[in-house]
C-alpha positions as CSV (number, residue, x, y, z in Angstrom):
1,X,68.1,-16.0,-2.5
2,X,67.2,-17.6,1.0
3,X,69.8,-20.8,2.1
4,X,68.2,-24.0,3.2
5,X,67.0,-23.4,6.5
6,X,66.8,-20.1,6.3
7,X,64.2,-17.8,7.7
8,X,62.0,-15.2,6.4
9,X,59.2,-13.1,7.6
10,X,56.5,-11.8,5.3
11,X,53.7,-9.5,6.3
12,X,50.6,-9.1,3.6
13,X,47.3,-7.8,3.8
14,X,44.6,-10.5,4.4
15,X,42.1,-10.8,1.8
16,X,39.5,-11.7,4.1
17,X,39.9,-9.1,6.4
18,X,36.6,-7.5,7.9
19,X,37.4,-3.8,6.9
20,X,38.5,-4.8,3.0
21,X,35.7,-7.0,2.8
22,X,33.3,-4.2,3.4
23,X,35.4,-2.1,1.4
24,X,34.4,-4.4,-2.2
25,X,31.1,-4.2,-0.9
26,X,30.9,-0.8,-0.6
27,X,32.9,-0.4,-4.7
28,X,30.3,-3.3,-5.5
29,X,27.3,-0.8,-4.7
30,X,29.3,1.8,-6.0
31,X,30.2,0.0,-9.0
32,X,33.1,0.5,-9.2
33,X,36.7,-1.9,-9.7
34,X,38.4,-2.9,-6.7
35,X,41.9,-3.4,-7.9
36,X,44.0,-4.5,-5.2
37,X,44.3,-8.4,-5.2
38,X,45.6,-9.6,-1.1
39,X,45.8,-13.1,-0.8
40,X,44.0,-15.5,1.5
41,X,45.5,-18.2,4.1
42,X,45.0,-20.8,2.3
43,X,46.6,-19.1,-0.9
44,X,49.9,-18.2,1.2
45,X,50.2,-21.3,2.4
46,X,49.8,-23.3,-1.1
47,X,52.5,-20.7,-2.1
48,X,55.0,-21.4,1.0
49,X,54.4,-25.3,0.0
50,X,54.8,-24.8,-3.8
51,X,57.9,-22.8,-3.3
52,X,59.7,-25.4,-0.7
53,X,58.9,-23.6,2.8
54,X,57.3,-24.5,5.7
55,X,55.4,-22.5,8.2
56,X,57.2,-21.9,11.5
57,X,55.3,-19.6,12.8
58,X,51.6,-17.5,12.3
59,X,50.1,-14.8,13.7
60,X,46.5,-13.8,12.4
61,X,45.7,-12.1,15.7
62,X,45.7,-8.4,15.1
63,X,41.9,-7.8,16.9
64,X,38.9,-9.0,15.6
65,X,37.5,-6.1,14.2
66,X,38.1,-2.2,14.2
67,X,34.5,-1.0,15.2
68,X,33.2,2.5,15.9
69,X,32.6,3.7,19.4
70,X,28.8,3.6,19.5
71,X,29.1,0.0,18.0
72,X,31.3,-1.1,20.5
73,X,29.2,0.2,23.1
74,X,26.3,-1.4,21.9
75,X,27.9,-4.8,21.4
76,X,29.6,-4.9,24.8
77,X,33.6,-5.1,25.8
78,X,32.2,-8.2,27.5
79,X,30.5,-10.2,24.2
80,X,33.5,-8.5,22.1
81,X,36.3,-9.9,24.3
82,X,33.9,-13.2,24.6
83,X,34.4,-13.1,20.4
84,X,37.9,-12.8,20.2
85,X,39.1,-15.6,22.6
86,X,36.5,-17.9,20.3
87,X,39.3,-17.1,17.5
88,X,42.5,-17.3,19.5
89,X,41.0,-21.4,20.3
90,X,41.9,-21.5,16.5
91,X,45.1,-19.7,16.6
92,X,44.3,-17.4,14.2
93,X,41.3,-14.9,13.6
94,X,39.8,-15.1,10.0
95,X,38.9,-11.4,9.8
96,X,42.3,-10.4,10.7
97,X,43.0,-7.4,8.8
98,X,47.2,-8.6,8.6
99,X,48.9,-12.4,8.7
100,X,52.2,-12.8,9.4
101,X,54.2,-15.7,8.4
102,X,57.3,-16.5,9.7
103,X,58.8,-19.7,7.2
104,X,61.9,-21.4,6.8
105,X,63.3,-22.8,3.5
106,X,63.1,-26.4,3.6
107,X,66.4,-28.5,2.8
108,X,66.4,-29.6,-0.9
């Protein structure tokens, strides 16, 4: 159990990361069950809320996207770098394949 004001750190997959997201498409066309359930943003931060913590700190930043070689060349370090400072404006990158929360349990 976590003491008012404490602080905790918690490190989940992203549910709308680029790579998972063309995972279930690829077990959609396979039809097949994708099982795994990650959680959005938005449904970690209702949870922090619900359970009486408050965000501190965020980091959704790990990259845009992992790409193959000839895909990178094609795109362009420049247009790709261009891409990723467009998400860091928002603080966090919505294809990030990690978030990690840093919270602090709020004084009840």
């Amino acid at each position: 159990m976590l003491k008012p004001n404490g602080i905790c750190i918690i490190q989940c997959p992203n549910k709308y990361g680029l790579m998972r997201v063309m995972v279930k498409i690829i077990y959609k066309i396979l039809k097949r069950n994708y099982f795994p359930k990650e959680p959005s943003y938005r449904e970690m931060i209702n949870l922090f809320k619900q359970n009486g913590f408050k965000v501190i700190e965020l980091k959704m930043d790990d990259g845009l996207i992992w790409v193959p070689n000839f895909l990178d060349k094609l795109i362009g370090v420049k247009i790709y770098s261009v891409i990723e400072n467009i998400f860091k404006i928002f603080s966090r990158n919505p294809f990030s394949c990690n978030m990690l929360f840093v919270v602090q349990k709020e004084n009840i």
